[in-house]
C-alpha positions as YAML, in Angstrom:
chain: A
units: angstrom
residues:
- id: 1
  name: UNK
  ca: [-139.37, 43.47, -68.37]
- id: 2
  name: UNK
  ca: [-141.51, 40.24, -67.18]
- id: 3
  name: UNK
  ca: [-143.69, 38.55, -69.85]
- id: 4
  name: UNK
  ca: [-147.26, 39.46, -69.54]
- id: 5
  name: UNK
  ca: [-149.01, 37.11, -67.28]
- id: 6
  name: UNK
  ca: [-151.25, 34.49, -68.46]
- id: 7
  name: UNK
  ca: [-154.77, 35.11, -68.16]
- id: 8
  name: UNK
  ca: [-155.24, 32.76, -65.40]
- id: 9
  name: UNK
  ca: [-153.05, 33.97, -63.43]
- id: 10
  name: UNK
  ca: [-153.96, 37.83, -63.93]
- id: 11
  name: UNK
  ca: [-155.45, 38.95, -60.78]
- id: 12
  name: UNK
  ca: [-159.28, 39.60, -60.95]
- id: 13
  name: UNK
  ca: [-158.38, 43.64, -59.72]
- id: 14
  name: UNK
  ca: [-156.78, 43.90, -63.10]
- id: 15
  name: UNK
  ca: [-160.42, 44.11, -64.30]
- id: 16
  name: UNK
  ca: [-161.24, 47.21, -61.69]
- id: 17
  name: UNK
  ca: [-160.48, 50.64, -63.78]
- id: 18
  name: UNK
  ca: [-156.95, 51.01, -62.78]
- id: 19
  name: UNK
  ca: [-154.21, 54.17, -62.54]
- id: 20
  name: UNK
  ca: [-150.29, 53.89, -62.73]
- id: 21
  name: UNK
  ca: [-147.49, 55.79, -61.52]
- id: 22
  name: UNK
  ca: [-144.18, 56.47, -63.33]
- id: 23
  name: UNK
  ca: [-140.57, 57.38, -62.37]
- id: 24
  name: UNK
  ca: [-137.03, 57.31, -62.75]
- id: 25
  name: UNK
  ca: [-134.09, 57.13, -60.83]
- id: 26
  name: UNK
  ca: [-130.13, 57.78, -62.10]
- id: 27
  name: UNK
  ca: [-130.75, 60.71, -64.95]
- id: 28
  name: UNK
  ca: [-128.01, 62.50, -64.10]
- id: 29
  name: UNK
  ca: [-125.36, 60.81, -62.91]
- id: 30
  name: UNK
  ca: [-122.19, 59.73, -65.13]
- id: 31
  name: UNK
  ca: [-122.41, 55.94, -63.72]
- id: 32
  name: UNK
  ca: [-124.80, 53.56, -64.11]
- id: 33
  name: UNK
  ca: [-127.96, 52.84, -65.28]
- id: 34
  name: UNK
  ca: [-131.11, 54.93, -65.42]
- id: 35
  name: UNK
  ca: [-134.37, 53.16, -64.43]
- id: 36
  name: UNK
  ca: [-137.36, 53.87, -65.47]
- id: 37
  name: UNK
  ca: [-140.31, 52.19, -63.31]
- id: 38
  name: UNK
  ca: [-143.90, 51.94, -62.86]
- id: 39
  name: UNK
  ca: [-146.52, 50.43, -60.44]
- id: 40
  name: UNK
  ca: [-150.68, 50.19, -60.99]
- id: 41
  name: UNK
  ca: [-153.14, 49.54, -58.67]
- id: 42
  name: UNK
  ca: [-157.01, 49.54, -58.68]
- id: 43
  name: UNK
  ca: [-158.46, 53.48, -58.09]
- id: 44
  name: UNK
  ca: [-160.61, 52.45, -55.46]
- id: 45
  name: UNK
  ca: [-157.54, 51.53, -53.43]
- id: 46
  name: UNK
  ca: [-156.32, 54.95, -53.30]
- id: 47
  name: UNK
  ca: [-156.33, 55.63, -49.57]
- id: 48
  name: UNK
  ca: [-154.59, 52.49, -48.58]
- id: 49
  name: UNK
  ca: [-152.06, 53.43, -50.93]
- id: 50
  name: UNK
  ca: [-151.57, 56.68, -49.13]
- id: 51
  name: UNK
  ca: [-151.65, 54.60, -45.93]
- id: 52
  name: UNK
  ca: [-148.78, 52.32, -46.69]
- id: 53
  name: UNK
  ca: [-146.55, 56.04, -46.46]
- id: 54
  name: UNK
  ca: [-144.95, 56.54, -49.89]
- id: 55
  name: UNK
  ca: [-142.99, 59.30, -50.03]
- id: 56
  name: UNK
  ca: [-140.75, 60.76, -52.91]
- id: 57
  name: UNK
  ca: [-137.66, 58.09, -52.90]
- id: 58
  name: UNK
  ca: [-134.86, 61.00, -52.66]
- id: 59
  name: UNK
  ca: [-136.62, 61.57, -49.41]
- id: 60
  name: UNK
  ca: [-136.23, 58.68, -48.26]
- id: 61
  name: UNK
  ca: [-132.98, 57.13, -46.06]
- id: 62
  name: UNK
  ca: [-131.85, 53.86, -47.94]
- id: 63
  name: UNK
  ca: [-133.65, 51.72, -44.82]
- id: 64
  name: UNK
  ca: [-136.86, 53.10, -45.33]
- id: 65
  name: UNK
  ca: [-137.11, 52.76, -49.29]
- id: 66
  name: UNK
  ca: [-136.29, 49.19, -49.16]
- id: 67
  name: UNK
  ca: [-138.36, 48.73, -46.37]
- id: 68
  name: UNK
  ca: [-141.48, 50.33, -48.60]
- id: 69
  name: UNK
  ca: [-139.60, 48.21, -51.59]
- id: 70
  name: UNK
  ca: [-140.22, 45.23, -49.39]
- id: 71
  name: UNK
  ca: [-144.08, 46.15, -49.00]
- id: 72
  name: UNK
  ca: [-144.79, 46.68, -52.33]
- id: 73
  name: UNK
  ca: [-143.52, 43.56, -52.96]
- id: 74
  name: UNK
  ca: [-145.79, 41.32, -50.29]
- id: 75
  name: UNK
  ca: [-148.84, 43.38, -51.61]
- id: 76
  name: UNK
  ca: [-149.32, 41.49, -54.99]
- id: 77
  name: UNK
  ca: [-152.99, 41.87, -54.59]
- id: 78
  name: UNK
  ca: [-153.07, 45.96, -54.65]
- id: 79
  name: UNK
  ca: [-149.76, 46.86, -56.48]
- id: 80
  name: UNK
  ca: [-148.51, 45.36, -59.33]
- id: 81
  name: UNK
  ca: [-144.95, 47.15, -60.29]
- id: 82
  name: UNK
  ca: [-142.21, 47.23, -63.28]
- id: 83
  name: UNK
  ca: [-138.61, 48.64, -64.10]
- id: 84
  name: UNK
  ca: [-137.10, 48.99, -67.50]
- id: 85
  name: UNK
  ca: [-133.23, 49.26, -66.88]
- id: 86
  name: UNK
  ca: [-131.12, 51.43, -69.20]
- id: 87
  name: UNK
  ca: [-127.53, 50.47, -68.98]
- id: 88
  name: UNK
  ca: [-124.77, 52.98, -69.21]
- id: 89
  name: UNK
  ca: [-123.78, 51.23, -72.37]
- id: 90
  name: UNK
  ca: [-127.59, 51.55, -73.96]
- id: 91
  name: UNK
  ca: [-127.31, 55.47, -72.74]
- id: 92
  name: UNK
  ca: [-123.83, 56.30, -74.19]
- id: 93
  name: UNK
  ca: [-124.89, 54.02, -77.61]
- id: 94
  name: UNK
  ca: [-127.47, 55.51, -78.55]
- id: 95
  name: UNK
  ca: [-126.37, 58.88, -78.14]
- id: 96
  name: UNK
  ca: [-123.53, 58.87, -79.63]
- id: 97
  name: UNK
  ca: [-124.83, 57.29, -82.37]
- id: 98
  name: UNK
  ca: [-125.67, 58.10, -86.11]
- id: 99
  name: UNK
  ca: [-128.86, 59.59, -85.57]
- id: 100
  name: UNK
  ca: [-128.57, 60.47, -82.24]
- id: 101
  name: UNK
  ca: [-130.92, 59.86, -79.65]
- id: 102
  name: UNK
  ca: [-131.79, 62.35, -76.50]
- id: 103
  name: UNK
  ca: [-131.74, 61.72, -73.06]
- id: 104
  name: UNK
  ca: [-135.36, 62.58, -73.45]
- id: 105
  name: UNK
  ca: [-136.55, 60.65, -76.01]
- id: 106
  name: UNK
  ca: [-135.08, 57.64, -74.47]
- id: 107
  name: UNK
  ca: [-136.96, 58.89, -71.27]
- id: 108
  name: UNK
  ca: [-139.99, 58.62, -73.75]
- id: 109
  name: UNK
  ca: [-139.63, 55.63, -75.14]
- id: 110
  name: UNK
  ca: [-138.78, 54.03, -71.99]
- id: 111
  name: UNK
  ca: [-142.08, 55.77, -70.39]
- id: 112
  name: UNK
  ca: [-144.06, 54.53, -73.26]
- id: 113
  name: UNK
  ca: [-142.65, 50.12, -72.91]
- id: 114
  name: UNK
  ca: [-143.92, 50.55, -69.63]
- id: 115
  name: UNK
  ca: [-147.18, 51.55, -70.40]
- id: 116
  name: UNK
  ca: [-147.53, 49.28, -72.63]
- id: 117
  name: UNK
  ca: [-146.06, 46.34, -70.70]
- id: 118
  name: UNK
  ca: [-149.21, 47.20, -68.44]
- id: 119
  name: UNK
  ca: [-151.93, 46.66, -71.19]
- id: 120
  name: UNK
  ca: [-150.75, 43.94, -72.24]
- id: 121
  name: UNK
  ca: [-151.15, 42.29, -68.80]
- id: 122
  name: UNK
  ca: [-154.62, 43.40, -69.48]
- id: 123
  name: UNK
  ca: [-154.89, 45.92, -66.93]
- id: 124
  name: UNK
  ca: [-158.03, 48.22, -66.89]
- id: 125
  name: UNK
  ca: [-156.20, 51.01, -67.12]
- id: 126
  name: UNK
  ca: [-157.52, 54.39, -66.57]
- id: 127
  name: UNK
  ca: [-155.80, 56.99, -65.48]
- id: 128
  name: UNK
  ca: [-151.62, 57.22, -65.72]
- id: 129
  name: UNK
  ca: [-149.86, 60.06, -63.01]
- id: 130
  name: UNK
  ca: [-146.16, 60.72, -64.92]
- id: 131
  name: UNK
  ca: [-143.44, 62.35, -63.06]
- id: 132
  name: UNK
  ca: [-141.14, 64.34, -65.83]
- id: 133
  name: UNK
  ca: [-139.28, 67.58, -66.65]
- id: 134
  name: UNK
  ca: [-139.46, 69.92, -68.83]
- id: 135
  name: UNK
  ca: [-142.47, 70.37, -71.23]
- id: 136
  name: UNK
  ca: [-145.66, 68.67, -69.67]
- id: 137
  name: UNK
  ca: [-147.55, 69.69, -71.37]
- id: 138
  name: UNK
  ca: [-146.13, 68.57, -74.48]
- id: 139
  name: UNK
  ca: [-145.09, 65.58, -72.74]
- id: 140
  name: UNK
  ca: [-148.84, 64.93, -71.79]
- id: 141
  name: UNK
  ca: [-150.12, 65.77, -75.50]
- id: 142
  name: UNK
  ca: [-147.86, 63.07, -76.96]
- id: 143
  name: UNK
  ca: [-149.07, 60.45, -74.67]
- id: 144
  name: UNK
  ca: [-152.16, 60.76, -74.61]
- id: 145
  name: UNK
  ca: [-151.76, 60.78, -78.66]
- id: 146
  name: UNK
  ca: [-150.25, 56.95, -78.32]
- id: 147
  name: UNK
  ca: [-152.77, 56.15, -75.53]
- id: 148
  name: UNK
  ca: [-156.06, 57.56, -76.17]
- id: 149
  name: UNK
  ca: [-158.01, 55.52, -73.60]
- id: 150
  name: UNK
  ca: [-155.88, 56.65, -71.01]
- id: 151
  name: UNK
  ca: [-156.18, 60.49, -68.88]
- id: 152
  name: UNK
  ca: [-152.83, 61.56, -68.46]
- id: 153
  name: UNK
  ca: [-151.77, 63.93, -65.64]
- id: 154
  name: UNK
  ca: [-147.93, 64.90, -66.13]
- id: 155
  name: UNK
  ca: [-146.34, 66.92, -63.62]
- id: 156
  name: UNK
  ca: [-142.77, 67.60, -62.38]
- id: 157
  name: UNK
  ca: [-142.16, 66.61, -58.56]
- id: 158
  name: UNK
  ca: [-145.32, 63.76, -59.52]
- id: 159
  name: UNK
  ca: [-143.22, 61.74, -56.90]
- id: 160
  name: UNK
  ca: [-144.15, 64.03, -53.65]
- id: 161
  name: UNK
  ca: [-147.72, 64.69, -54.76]
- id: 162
  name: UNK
  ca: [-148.97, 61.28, -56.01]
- id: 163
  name: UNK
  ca: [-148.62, 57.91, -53.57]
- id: 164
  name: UNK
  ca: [-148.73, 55.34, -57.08]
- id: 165
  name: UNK
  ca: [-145.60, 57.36, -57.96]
- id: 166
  name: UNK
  ca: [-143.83, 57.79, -55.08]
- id: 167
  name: UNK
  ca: [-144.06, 53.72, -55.39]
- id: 168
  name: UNK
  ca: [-142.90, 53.53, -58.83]
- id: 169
  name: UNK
  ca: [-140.03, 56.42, -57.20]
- id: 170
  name: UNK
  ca: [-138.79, 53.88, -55.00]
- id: 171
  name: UNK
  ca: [-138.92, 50.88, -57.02]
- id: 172
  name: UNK
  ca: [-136.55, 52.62, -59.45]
- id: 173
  name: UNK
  ca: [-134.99, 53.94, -56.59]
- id: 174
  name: UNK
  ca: [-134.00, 50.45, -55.13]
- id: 175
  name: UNK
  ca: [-133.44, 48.76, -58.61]
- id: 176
  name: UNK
  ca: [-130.85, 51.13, -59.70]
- id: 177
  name: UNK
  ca: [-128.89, 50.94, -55.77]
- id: 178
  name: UNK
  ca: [-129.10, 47.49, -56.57]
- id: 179
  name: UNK
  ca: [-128.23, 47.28, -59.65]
- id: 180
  name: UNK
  ca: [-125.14, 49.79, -58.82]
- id: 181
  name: UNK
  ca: [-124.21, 46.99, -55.80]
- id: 182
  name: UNK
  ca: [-124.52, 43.60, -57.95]
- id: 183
  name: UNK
  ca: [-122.98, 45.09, -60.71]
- id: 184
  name: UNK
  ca: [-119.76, 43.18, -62.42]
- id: 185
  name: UNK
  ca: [-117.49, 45.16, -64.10]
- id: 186
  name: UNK
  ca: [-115.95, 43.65, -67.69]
- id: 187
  name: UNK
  ca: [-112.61, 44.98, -67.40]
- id: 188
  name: UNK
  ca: [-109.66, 43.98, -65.10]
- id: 189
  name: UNK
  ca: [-109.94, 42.91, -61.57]
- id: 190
  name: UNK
  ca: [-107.83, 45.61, -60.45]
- id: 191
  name: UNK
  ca: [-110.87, 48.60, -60.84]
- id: 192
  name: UNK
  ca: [-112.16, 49.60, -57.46]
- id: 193
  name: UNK
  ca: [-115.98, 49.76, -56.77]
- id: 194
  name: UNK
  ca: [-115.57, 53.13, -54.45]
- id: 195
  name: UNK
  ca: [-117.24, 55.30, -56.82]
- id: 196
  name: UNK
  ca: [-119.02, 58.04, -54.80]
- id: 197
  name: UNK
  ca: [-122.51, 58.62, -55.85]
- id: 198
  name: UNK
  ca: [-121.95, 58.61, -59.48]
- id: 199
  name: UNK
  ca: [-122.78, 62.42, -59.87]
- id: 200
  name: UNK
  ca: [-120.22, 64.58, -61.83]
- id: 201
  name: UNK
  ca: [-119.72, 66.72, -58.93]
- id: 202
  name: UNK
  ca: [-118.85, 64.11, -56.91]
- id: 203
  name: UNK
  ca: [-115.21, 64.44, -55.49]
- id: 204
  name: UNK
  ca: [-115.05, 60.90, -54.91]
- id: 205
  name: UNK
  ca: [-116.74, 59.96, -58.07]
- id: 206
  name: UNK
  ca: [-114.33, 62.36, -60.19]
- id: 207
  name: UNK
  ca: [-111.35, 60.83, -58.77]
- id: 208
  name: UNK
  ca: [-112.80, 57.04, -59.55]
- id: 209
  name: UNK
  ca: [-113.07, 58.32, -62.88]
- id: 210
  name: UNK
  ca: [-109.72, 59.64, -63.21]
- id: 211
  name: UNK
  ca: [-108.39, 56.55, -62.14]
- id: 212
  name: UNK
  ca: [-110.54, 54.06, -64.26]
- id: 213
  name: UNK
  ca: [-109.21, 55.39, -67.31]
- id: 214
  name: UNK
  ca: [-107.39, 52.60, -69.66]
- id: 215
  name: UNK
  ca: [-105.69, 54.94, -71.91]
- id: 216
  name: UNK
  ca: [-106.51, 52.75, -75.30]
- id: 217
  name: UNK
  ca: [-110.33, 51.78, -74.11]
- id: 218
  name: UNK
  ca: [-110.83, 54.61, -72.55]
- id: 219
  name: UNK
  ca: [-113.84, 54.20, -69.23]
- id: 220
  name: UNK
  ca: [-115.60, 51.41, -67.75]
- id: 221
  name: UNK
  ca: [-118.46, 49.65, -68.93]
- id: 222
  name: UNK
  ca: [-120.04, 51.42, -65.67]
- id: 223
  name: UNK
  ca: [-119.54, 55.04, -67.30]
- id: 224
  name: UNK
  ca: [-121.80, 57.21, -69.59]
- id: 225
  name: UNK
  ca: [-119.27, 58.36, -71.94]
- id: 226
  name: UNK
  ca: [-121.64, 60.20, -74.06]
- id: 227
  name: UNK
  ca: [-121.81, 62.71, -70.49]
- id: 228
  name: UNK
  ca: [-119.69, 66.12, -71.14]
- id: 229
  name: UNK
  ca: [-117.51, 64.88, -68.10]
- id: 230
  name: UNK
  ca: [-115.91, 62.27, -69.73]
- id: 231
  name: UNK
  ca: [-114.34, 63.83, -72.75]
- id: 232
  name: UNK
  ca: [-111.78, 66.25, -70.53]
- id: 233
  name: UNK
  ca: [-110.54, 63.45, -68.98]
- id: 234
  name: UNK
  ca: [-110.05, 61.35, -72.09]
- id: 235
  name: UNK
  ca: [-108.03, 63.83, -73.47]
- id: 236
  name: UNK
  ca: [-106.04, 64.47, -70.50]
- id: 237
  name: UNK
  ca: [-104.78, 60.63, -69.50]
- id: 238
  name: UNK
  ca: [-106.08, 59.03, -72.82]
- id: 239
  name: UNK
  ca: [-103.28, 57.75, -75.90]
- id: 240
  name: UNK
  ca: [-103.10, 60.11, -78.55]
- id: 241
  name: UNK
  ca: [-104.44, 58.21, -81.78]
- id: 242
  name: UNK
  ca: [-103.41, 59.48, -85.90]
- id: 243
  name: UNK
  ca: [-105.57, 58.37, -88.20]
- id: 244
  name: UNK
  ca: [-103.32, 58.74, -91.46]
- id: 245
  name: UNK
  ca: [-105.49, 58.31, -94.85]
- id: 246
  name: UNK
  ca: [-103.90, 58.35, -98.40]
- id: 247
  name: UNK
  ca: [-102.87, 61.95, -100.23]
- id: 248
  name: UNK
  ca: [-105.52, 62.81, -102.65]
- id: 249
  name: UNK
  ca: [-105.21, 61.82, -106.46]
- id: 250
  name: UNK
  ca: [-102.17, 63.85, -108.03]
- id: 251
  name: UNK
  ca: [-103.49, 67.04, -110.00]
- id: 252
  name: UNK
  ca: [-103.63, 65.70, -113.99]
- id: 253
  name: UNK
  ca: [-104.09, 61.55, -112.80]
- id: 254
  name: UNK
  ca: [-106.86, 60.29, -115.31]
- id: 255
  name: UNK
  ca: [-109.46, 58.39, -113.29]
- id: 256
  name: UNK
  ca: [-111.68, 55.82, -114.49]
- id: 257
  name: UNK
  ca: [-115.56, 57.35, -116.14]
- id: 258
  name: UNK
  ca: [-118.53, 54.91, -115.51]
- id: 259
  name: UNK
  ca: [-121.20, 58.09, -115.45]
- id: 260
  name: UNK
  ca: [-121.21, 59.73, -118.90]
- id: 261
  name: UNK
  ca: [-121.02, 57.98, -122.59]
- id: 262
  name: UNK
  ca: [-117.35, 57.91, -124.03]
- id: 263
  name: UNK
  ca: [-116.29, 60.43, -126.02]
- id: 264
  name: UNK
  ca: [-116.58, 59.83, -130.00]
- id: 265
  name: UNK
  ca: [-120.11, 57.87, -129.06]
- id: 266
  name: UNK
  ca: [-122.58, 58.23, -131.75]
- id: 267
  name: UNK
  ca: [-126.32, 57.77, -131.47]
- id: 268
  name: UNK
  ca: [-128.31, 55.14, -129.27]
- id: 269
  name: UNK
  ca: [-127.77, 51.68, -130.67]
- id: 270
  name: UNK
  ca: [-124.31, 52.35, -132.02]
- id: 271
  name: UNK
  ca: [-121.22, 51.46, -130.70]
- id: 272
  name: UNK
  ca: [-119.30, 53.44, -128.53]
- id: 273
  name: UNK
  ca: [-115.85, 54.58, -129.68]
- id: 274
  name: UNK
  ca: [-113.21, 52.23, -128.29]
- id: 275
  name: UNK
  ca: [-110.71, 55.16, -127.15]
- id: 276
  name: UNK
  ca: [-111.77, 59.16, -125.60]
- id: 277
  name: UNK
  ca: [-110.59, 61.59, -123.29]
- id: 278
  name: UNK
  ca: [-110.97, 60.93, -119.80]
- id: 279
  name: UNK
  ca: [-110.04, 57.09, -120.42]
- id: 280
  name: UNK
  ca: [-107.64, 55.08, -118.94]
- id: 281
  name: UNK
  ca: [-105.12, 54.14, -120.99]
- id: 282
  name: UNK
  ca: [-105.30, 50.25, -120.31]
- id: 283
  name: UNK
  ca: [-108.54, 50.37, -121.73]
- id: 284
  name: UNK
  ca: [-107.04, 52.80, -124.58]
- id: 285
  name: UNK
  ca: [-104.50, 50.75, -125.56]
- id: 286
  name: UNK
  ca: [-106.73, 47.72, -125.83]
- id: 287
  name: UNK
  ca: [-109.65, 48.98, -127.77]
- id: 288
  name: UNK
  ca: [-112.11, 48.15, -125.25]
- id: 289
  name: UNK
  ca: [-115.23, 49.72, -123.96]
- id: 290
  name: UNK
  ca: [-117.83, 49.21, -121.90]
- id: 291
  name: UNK
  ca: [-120.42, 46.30, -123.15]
- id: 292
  name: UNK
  ca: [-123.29, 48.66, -122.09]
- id: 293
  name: UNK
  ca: [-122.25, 50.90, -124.87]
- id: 294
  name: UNK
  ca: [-122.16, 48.70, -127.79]
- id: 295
  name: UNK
  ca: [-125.74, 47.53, -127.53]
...
């Protein structure tokens, strides 16, 4: 995300009470990022926002959402605009980690960075129109919990109802195409880029996937491997791996006790026998014992 612009250059409409938008683009598929993306504008601009014919991006052919892309660009003084990229990598990471994190609480957090990318700009704003599934209402309630000078409306399908979210829709839209078209894979040369759409059910994106596999690193750098997809296919053309640990201690082998006084101890203050069940006989033979004890 950019740095919050300096207040000279913040535009004087940032001082008009202000609403936002918020999408994302590339939750389901296996490939890829998902983007998260917002744009703000002043209220009183609402019609010409309607005007300038945003539409839900999934709508949209590819020509018209960069087109609208394009627009939203020129018009720097209605529409200000953001995008917080989530690589596959970030995705998979995180939920395949220790504490694991849902697909929905990154959605969250990634919802909240935006909205507070846009304060910190110093934006006036108002009123925030959020485009999510599941739970809205609980959605909603936690929102407007971290942003309490903000009204909230969170709906599913935001995108065809409200035109400041069918922007941010297509900004996330065109960053994630993008970001699918620049991007460099890590690995060999050798990996084609005909992928499909990057949905599981893709034919074309299955087969990519089949034949991406290394069978010691597994997937691309491109590929969610935390999605259910991947793990079929990773045991089906992936190396079998043994993880061989030692044989537990022999039934009878004396161990070493640093949790309990040794046996024979007397009272506080005395010193602790030099020999006792349970000890090793190193420290048996040797008369010695632990200098916490004889103190």
């Amino acid at each position: 995300m950019a740095e919050p612009a300096a207040a000279e250059e913040r535009p004087a409409w940032y001082n008009e009470p202000c609403c936002l938008g918020i999408d994302e683009a590339g939750r389901g598929p296996v490939l890829g990022p998902m983007v998260y993306a917002t744009a703000w504008a002043p209220i009183s601009k609402s019609k010409e926002l309607k005007a300038m014919g945003f539409a839900d991006s999934k709508t949209l052919n590819e020509e018209k959402r960069v087109r609208l892309y394009e627009a939203i660009q020129r018009h720097g003084g209605l529409l200000g605009y953001e995008a917080d990229v989530l690589s596959a990598a970030t995705i998979s990471g995180k939920m395949l980690s220790k504490e694991r994190v849902s697909l929905n609480a990154l959605a969250f957090e990634s919802t909240c960075k935006l909205i507070e990318g846009v304060l910190a700009r110093g934006v006036n704003l108002a009123e925030a129109y959020i485009d999510a599934l599941g739970d809205t209402t609980k959605h909603k309630e936690r929102l407007s919990q971290r942003f309490p000078g903000v009204q909230f409306t969170v709906e599913a399908k935001a995108d065809a109802t409200y035109p400041i979210v069918s922007a941010a829709s297509i900004v996330a839209k065109v960053t994630r195409d993008h970001a699918l078209r620049d991007f460099v894979l890590q690995e060999a040369a050798g990996i084609s880029t005909q992928f499909g759409s990057g949905y599981p059910a893709d034919p074309e994106t299955k087969k990519w996937l089949e034949a991406s596999i290394d069978r010691v690193f597994g997937f691309p750098s491109l590929v969610r491997f935390s999605w259910s997809t991947c793990n079929p296919l990773l045991e089906q053309h992936g190396a079998v791996v043994k993880f061989e640990a030692d044989a537990d201690d022999a039934p009878g082998q004396q161990t070493l006790n640093f949790g309990g006084r040794a046996a024979g101890s007397s009272a506080p203050g005395a010193a602790a026998a030099s020999s006792g069940a349970g000890r090793h006989s190193y420290f048996r033979a040797r008369k010695m014992q632990r200098a916490g004890l004889a103190f």
